[in-house]
C-alpha positions as CSV (number, residue, x, y, z in Angstrom):
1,X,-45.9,6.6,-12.2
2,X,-47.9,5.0,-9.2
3,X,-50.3,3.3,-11.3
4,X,-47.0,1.7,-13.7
5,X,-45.5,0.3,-10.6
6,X,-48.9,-1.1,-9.5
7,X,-49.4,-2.7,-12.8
8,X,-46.0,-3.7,-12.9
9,X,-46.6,-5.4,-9.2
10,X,-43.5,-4.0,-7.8
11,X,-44.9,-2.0,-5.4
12,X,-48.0,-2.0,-3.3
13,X,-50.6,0.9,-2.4
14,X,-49.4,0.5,1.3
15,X,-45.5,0.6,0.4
16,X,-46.1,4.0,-2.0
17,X,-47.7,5.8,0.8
18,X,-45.0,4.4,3.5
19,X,-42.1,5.3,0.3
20,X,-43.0,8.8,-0.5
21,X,-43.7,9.6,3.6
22,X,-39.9,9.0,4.0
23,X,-39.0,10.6,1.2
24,X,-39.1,14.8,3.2
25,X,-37.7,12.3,6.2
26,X,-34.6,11.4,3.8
27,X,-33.8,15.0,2.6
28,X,-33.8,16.2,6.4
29,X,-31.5,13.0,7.4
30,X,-29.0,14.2,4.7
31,X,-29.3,17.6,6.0
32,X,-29.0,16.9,9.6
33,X,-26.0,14.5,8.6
34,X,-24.2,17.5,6.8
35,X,-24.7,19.9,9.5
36,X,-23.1,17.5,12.1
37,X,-20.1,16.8,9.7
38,X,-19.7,20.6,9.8
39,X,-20.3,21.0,13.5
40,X,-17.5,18.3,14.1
41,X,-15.3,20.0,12.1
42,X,-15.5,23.7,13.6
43,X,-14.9,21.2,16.7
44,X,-11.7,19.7,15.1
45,X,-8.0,21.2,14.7
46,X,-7.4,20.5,10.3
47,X,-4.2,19.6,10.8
48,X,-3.6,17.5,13.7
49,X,-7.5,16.2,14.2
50,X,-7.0,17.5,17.8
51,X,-10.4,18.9,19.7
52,X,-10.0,22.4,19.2
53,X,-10.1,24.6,22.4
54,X,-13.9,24.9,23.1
55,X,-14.6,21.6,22.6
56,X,-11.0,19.9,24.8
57,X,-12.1,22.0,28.0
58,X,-15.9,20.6,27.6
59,X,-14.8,17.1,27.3
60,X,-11.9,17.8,30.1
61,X,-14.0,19.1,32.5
62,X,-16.2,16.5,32.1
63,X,-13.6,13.9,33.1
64,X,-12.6,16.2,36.0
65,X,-16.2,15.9,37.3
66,X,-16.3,11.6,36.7
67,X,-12.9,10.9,37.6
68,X,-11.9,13.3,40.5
69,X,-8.2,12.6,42.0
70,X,-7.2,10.5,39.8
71,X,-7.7,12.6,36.9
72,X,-4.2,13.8,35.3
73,X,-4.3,17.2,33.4
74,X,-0.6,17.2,30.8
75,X,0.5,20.4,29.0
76,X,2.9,19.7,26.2
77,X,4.9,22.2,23.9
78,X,6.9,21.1,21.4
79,X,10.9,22.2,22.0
80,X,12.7,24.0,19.1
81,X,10.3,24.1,16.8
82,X,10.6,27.8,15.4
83,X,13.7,26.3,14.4
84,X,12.5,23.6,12.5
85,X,9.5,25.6,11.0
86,X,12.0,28.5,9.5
87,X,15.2,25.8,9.0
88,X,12.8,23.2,7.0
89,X,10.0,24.6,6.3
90,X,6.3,24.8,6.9
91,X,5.7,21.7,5.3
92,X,7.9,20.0,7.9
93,X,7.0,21.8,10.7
94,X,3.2,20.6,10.1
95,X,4.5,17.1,9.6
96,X,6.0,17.3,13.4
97,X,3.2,18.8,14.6
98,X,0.4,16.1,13.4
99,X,2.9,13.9,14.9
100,X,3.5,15.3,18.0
101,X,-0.5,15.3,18.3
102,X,-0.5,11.4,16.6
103,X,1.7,10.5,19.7
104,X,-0.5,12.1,22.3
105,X,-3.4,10.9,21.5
106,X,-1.9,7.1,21.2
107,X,-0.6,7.7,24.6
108,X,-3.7,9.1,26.2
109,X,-6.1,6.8,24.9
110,X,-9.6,6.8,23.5
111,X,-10.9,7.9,26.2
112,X,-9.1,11.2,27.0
113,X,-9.2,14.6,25.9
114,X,-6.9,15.5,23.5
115,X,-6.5,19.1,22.2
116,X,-4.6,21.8,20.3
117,X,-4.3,24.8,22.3
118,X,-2.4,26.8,19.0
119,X,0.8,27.0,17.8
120,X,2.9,24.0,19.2
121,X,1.3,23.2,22.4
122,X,-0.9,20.6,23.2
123,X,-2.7,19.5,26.2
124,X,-4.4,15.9,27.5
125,X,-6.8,15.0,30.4
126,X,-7.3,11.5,31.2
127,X,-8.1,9.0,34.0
128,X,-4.5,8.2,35.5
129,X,-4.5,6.8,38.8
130,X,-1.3,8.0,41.6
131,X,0.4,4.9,40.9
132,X,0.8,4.8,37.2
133,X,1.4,8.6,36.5
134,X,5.5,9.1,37.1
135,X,5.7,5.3,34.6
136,X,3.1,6.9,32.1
137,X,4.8,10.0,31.8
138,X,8.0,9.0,31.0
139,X,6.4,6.8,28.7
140,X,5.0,9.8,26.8
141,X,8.6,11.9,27.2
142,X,10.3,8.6,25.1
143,X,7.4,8.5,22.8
144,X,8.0,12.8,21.8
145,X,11.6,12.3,21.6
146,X,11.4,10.0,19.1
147,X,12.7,11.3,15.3
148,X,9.7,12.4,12.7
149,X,10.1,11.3,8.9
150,X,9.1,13.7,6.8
151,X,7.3,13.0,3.3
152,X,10.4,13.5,1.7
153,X,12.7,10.7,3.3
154,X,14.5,13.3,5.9
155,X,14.2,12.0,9.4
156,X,13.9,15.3,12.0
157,X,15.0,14.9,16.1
158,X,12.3,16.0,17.7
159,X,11.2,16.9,21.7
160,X,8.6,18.3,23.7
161,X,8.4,19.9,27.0
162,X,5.9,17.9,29.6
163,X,4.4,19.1,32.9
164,X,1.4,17.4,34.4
165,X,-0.8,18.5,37.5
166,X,-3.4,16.5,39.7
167,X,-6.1,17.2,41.6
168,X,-5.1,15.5,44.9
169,X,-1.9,17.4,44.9
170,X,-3.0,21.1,43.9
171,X,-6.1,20.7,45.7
172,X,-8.8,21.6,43.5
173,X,-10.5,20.3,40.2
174,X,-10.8,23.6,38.4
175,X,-9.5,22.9,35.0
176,X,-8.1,26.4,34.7
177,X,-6.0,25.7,37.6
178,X,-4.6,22.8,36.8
179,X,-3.5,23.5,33.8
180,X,-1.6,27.0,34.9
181,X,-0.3,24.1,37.3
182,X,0.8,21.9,34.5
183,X,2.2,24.5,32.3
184,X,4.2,26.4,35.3
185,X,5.7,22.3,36.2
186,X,6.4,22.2,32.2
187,X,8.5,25.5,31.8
188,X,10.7,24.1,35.4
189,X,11.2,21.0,33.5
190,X,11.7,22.6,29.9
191,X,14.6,21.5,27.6
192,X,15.7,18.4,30.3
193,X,13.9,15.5,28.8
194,X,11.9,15.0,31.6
195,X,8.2,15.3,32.7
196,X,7.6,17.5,35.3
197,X,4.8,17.1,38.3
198,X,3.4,20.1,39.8
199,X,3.2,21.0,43.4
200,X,0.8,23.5,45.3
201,X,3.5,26.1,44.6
202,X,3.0,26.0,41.0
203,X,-0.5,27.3,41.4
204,X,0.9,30.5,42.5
205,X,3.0,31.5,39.2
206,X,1.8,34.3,37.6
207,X,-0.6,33.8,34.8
208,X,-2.2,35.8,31.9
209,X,-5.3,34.0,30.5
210,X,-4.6,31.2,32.3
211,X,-1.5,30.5,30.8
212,X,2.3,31.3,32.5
213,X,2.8,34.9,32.8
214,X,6.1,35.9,30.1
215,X,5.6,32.4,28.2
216,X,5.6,33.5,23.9
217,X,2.6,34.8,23.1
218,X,0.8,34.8,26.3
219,X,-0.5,38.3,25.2
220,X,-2.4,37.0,22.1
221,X,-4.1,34.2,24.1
222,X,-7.9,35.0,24.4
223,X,-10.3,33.7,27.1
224,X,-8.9,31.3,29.7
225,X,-10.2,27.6,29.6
């Protein structure tokens, strides 16, 4: 086949040898391409496109170690929503949750971490600064209140329980910490539309796996972030 292209002068001796040398390099590109679409998406929640648990705390604690104090650490869990699940059905339970994440992830930014911790909670670590967080987190409170459409025309009320925590106020950077912080702020603040800040105090709520002692399904949680 060489010798046809030669006659044919479409290729050159130089540009075969340079052609079939890529040609292993190719099928190793399209491997290495299909093995990082796989790796991204054992990284990746399939419904809401979150960061799954593994790869949120690598990201978050990255931004703990850039940003320092004013790094904001927000647990979110979705209010009611056993109710909508078994009243409307999977289908519209999943809708609200892709949303739920949709709306987080809009609010944090590009920049953030944004994960699914299982079920309906959620949690975000981002760069925001003392004097922007109590604006910024009712801005996120309006934009989880806001009614879901499903696929099928209905329109569902939604809400979602927020509690934040910050390094400058519980004193340390430990991810961990800050988000039993968070999540202890979140259940003081649950069902009231509001977002909740934690104080020192809230570090001291009992925890299983990192997570609020008595909270559903605390028990089934596995390793702490």
């Amino acid at each position: 086949m060489d010798s046809v292209l030669r006659a044919q002068g479409r290729i050159g001796p130089r540009a075969i040898l340079i052609t079939t040398a890529a040609l292993p390099l190719t099928g190793w590109t399209v491997h290495a391409l299909a093995l990082h679409r796989k790796l991204a998406a054992t990284r990746k929640d399939p419904l809401t496109g979150l960061m799954r648990r593994d790869a949120y705390t690598a990201r978050a604690r990255r931004l703990l170690a850039r940003h320092g104090d004013d790094t904001t650490v927000v647990m979110v869990d979705a209010d009611r929503f056993k109710e909508i699940n078994d009243g409307l059905g999977h289908a519209a339970g999943d809708t609200v949750l892709a949303s739920i994440a949709a709306r987080l992830t809009a609010w944090a930014g590009p920049r953030a971490a944004v994960g699914r911790l299982g079920g309906d909670e959620f949690a975000a670590v981002l760069d925001l600064p003392a004097e922007r967080r109590e604006q910024r987190l009712e801005q996120l409170v309006r934009m989880l209140h806001t009614p879901v459409t499903l696929d099928d025309g209905r329109t569902v009320d939604v809400a979602a329980s927020v509690g934040a925590a910050t390094p400058d106020v519980i004193g340390a950077r430990d991810l961990t910490r800050l988000q039993r912080a968070a999540d202890a702020a979140l259940y003081d603040g649950k069902h009231t539309g509001r977002a909740v800040l934690a104080t020192a105090a809230h570090t001291a709520t009992p925890s299983v796996n990192g997570r609020r002692a008595g909270r559903p399904g605390t028990a089934m949680w596995g390793r702490a972030a």
